[in-house]
MARPALUM-214060 format. One record per residue: residue number from 1; residue in three letters; chain; z, x negated, y of N, C-alpha, C in turn. Coordinates in steps of 0.02 Angstrom, whole numbers. Example, Ala and Ser with C-alpha at 12.3 -4.5 7.8 and 13.67 -1.06 7.14 Angstrom:
% residues 2
REC    nr   rest   kette      n_Z      n_X      n_Y     ca_Z     ca_X     ca_Y      c_Z      c_X      c_Y
REC     1    ALA       A      390     -660     -284      390     -615     -225      390     -660     -165
REC     2    SER       A      354     -642     -112      357     -684      -53      394     -645        2
% end
This chain:
% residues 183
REC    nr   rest   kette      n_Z      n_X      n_Y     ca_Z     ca_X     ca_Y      c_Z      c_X      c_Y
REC     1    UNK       A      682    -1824    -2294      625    -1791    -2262      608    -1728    -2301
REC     2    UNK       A      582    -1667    -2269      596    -1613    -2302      526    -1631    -2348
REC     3    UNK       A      515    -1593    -2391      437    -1563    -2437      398    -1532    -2415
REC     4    UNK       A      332    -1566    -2392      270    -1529    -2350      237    -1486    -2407
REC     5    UNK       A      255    -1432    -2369      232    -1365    -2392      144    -1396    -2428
REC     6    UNK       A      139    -1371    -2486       53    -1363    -2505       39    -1320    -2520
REC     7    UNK       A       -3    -1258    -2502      -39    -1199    -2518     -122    -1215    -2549
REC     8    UNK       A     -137    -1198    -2613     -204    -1169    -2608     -260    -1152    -2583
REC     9    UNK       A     -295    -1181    -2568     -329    -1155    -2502     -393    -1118    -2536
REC    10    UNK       A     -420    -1055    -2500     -462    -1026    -2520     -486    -1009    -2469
REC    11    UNK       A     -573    -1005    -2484     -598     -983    -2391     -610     -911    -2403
REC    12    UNK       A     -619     -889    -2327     -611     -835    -2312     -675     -779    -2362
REC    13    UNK       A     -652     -723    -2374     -691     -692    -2412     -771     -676    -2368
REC    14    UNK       A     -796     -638    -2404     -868     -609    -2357     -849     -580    -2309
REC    15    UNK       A     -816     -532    -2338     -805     -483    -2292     -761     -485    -2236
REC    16    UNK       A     -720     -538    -2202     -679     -580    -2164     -734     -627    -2113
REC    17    UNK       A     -798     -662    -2149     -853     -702    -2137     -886     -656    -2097
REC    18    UNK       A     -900     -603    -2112     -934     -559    -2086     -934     -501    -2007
REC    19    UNK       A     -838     -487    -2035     -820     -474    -1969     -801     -522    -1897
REC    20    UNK       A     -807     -598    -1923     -809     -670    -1872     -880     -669    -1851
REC    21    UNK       A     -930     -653    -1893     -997     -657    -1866    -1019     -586    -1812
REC    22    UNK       A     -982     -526    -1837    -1001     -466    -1803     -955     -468    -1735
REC    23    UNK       A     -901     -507    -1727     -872     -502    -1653     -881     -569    -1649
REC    24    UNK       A     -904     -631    -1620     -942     -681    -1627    -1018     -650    -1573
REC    25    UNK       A    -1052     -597    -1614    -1117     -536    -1598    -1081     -521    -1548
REC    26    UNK       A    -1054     -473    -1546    -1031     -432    -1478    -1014     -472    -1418
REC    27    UNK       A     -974     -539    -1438     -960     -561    -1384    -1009     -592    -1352
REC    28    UNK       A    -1056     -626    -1371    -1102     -639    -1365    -1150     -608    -1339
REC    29    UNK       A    -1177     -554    -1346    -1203     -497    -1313    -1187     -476    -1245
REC    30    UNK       A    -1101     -466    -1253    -1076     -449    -1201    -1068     -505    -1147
REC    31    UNK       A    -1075     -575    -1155    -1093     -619    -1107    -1165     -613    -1091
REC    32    UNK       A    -1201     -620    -1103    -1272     -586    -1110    -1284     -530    -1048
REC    33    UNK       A    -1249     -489    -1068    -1241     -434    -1016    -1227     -457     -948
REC    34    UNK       A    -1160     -493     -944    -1140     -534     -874    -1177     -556     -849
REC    35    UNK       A    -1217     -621     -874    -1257     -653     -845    -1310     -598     -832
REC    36    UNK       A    -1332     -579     -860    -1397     -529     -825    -1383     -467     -776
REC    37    UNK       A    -1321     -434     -763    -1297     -380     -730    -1268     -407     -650
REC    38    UNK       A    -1238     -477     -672    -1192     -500     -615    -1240     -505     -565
REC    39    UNK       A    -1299     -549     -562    -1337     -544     -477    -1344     -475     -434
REC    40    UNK       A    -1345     -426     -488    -1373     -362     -463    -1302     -350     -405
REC    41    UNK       A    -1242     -348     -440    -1192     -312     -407    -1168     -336     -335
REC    42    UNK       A    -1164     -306     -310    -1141     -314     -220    -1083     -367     -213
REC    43    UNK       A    -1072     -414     -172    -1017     -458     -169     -965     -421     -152
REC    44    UNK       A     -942     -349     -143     -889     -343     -115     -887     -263     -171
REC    45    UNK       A     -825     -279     -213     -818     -215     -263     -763     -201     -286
REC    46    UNK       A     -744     -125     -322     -676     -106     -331     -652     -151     -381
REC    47    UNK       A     -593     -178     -349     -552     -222     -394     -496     -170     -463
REC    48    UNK       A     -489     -118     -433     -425      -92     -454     -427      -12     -455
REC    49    UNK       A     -422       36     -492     -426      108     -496     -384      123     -507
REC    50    UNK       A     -365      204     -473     -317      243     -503     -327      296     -570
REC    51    UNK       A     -287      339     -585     -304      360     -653     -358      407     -677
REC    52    UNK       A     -384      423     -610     -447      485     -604     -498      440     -588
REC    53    UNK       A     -501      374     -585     -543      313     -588     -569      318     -517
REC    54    UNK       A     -537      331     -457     -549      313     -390     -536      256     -347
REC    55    UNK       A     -559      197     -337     -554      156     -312     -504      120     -266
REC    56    UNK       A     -437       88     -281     -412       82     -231     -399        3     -197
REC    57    UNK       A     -434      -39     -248     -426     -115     -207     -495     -145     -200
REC    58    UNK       A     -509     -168     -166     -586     -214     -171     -557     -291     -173
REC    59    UNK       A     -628     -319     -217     -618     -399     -185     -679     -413     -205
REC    60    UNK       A     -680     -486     -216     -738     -515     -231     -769     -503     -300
REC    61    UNK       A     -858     -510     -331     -890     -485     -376     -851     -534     -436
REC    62    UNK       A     -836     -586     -424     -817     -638     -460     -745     -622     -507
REC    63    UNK       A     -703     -568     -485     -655     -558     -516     -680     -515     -577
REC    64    UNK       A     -716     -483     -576     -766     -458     -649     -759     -529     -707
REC    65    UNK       A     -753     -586     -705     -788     -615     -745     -714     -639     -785
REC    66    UNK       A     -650     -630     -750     -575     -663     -784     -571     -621     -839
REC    67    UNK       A     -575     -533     -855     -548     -518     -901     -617     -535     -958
REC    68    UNK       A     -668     -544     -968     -696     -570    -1007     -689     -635    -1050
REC    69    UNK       A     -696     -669     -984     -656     -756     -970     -601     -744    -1035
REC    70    UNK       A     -553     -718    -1021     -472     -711    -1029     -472     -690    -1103
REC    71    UNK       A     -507     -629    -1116     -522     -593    -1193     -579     -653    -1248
REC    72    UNK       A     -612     -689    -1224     -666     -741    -1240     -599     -781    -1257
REC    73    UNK       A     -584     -815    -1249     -529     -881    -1258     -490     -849    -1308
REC    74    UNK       A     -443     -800    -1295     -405     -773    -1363     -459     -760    -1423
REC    75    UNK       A     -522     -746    -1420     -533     -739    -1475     -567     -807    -1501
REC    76    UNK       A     -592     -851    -1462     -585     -932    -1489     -506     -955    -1519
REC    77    UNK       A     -466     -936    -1484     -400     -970    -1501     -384     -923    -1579
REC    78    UNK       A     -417     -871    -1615     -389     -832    -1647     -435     -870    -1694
REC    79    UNK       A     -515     -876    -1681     -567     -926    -1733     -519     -988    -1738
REC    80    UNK       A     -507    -1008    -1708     -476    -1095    -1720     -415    -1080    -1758
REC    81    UNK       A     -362    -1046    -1760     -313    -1025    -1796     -333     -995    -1870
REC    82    UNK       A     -415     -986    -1852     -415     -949    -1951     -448    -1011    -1972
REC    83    UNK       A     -492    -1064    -1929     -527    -1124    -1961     -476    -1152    -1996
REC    84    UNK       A     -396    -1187    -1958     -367    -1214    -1966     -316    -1164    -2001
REC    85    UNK       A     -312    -1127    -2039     -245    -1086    -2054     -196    -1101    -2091
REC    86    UNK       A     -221    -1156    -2148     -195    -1188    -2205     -161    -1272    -2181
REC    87    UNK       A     -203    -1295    -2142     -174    -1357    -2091     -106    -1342    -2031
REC    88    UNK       A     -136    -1280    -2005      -65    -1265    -1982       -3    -1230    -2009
REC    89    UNK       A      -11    -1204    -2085       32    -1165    -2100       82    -1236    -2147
REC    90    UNK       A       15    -1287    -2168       46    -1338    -2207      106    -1378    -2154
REC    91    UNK       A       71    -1401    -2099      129    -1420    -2054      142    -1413    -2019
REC    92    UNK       A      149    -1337    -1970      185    -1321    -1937      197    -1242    -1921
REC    93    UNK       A      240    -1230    -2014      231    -1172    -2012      296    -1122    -1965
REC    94    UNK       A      326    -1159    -1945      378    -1116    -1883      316    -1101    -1817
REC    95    UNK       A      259    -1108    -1825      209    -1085    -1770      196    -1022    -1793
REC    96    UNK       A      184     -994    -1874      139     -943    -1881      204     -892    -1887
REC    97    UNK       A      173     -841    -1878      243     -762    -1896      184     -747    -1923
REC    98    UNK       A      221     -746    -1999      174     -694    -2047      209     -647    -2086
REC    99    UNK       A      203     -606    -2115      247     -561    -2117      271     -577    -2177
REC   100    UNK       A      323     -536    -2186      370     -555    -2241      362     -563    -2300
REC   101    UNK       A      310     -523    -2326      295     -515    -2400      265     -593    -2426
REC   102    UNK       A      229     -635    -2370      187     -674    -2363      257     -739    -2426
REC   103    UNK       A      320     -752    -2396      351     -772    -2441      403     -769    -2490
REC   104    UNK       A      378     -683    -2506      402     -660    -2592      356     -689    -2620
REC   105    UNK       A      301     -730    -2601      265     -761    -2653      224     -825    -2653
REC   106    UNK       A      296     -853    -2628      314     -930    -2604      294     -975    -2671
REC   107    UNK       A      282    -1051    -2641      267    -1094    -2676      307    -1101    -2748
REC   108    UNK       A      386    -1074    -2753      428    -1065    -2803      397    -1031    -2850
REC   109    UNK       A      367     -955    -2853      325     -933    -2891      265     -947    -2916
REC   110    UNK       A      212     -958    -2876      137     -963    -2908      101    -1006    -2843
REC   111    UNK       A       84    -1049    -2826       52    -1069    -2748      -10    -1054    -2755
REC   112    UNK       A      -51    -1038    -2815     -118     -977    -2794     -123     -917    -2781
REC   113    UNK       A      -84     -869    -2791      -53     -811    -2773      -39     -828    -2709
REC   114    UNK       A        7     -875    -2682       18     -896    -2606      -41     -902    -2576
REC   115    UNK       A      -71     -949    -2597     -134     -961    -2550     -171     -895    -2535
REC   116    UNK       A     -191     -845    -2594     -229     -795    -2593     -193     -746    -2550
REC   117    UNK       A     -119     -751    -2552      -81     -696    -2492      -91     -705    -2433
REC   118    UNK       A      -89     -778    -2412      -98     -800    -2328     -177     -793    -2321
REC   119    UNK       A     -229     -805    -2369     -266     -808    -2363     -301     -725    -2315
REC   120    UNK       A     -293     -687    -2364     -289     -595    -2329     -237     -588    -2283
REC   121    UNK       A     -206     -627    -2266     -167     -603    -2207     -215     -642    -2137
REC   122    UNK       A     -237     -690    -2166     -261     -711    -2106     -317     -688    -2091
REC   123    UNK       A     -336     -644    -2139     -429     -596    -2147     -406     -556    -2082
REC   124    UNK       A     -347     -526    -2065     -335     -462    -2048     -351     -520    -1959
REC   125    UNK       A     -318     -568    -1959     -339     -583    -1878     -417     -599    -1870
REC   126    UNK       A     -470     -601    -1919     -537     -576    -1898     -548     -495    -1872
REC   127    UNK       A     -505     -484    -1902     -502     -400    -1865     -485     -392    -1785
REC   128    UNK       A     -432     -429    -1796     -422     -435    -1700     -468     -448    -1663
REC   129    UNK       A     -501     -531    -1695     -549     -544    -1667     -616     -490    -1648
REC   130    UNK       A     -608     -445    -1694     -674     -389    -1705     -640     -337    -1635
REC   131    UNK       A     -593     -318    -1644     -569     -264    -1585     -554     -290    -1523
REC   132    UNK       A     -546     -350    -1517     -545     -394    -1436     -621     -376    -1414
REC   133    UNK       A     -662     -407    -1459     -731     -404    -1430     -744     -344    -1422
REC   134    UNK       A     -733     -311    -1459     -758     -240    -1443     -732     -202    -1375
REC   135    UNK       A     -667     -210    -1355     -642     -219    -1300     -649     -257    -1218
REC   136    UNK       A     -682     -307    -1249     -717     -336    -1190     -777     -321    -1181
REC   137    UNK       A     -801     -265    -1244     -878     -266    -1212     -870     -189    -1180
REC   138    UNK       A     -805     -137    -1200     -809      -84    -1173     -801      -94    -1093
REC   139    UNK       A     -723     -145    -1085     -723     -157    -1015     -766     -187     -976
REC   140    UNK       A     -811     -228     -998     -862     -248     -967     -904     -205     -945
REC   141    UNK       A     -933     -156     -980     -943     -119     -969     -925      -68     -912
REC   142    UNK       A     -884      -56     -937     -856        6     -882     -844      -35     -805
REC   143    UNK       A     -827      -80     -805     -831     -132     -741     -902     -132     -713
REC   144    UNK       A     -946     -138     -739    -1015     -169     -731    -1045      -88     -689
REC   145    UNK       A    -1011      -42     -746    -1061       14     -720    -1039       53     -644
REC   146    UNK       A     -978       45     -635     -963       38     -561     -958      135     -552
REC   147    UNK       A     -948      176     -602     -963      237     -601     -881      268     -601
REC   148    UNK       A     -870      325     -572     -798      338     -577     -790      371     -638
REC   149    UNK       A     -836      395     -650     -840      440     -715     -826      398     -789
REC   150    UNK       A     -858      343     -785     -867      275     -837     -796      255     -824
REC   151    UNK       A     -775      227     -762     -713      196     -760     -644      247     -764
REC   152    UNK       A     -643      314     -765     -591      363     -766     -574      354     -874
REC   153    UNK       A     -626      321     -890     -631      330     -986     -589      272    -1015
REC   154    UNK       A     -613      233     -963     -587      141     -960     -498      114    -1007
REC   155    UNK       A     -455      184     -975     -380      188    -1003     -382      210    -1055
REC   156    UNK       A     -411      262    -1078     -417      301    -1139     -440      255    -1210
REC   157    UNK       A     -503      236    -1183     -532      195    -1227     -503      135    -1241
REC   158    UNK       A     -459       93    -1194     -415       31    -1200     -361       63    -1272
REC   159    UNK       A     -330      110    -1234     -283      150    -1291     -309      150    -1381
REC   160    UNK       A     -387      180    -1361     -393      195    -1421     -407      128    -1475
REC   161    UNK       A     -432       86    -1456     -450      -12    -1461     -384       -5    -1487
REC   162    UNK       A     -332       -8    -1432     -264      -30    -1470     -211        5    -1537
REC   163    UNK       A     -240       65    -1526     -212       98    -1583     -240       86    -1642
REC   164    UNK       A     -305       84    -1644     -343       96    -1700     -339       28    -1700
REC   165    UNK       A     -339      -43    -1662     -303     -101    -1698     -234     -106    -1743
REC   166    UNK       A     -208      -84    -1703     -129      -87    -1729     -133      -40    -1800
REC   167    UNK       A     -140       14    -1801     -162       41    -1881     -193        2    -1950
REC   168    UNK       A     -265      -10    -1896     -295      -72    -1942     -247     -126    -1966
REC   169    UNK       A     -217     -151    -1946     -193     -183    -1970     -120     -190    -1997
REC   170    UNK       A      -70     -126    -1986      -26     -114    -2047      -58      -90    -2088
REC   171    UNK       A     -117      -33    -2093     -143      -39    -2153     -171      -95    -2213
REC   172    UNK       A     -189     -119    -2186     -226     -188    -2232     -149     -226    -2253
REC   173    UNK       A     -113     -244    -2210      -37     -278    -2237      -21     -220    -2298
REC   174    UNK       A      -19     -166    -2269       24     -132    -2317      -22     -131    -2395
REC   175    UNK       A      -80     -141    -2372     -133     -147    -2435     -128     -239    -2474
REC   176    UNK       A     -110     -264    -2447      -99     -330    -2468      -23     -327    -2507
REC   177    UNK       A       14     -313    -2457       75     -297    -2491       87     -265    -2568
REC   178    UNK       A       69     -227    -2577       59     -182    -2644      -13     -194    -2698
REC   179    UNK       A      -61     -258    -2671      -99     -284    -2712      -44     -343    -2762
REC   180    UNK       A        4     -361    -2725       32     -441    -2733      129     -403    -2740
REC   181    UNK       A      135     -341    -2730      185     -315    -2765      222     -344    -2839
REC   182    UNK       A      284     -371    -2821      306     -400    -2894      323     -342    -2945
REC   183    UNK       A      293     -366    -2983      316     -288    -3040      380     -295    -3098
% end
């Protein structure tokens, strides 16, 4: 039977705590918003825009509520993956892709150094969690406000969420990486 992996476990820093509580806020808010915006809007609304944000599908008010729905669940499924990060990495770590550096500093070397590596790697998916929400509250938004002007920004701003995620977070790797650099 192989050797169950044991890591160190250390909880998440403040500042990791903090960005779970600040998109946690937003999302929250931004359901908030739903429930209070949705009676207002007409049962029959643009489902679908083109790139100058002109209207080209209608359906029902109710399709507003999936990409929220949809962005809400990934970022529960991203909380439950950092509650549990050390339970699932202990046994069943062919689930997680973490990046490579994560085992130059494998249980063979130091397993507090390990723990403390996975530990900041898994800080960085509170970050996701932080730019999903922020993302569902722009599109919510821009959905809600029903404006062509608001919804022509809708692509841009998705873009910019995803870039400035994706940055965020080779930066911080690459900053973990070279904290935990073997010398």
């Amino acid at each position: 039977m192989p050797k169950q992996l044991k890591i160190k476990r250390y909880p998440l820093s403040s500042t990791a705590r903090a960005i779970i509580l600040l998109a946690a806020l937003i999302n929250v808010v931004t359901w908030l918003a739903i429930v209070y915006y949705y009676p207002a809007l007409p049962n029959t609304i643009p489902t679908h825009f083109n790139a100058s944000g002109t209207p080209t599908s209608y359906g029902d008010k109710i399709v507003l509520l999936i990409v929220p729905a949809v962005l809400s669940a990934i970022i529960i499924i991203i909380l439950l993956v950092l509650r549990y990060r050390y339970t699932l990495l202990e046994r069943y770590p062919y689930l997680l892709n973490l990046p490579a550096f994560t085992y130059r500093h494998g249980l063979e070397k130091n397993s507090a150094t390990h723990g403390i590596v996975i530990n900041r790697v898994f800080t960085v998916h509170t970050l996701s969690a932080l730019y999903i929400s922020i993302l569902c509250a722009v599109i919510v938004y821009a959905l809600f406000s029903l404006s062509s002007h608001v919804l022509s920004l809708l692509l841009p701003a998705i873009l910019i969420v995803v870039v400035v995620l994706v940055a965020t977070v080779l930066l911080v790797y690459r900053s973990i990486y070279r904290s935990f650099a073997v010398k």
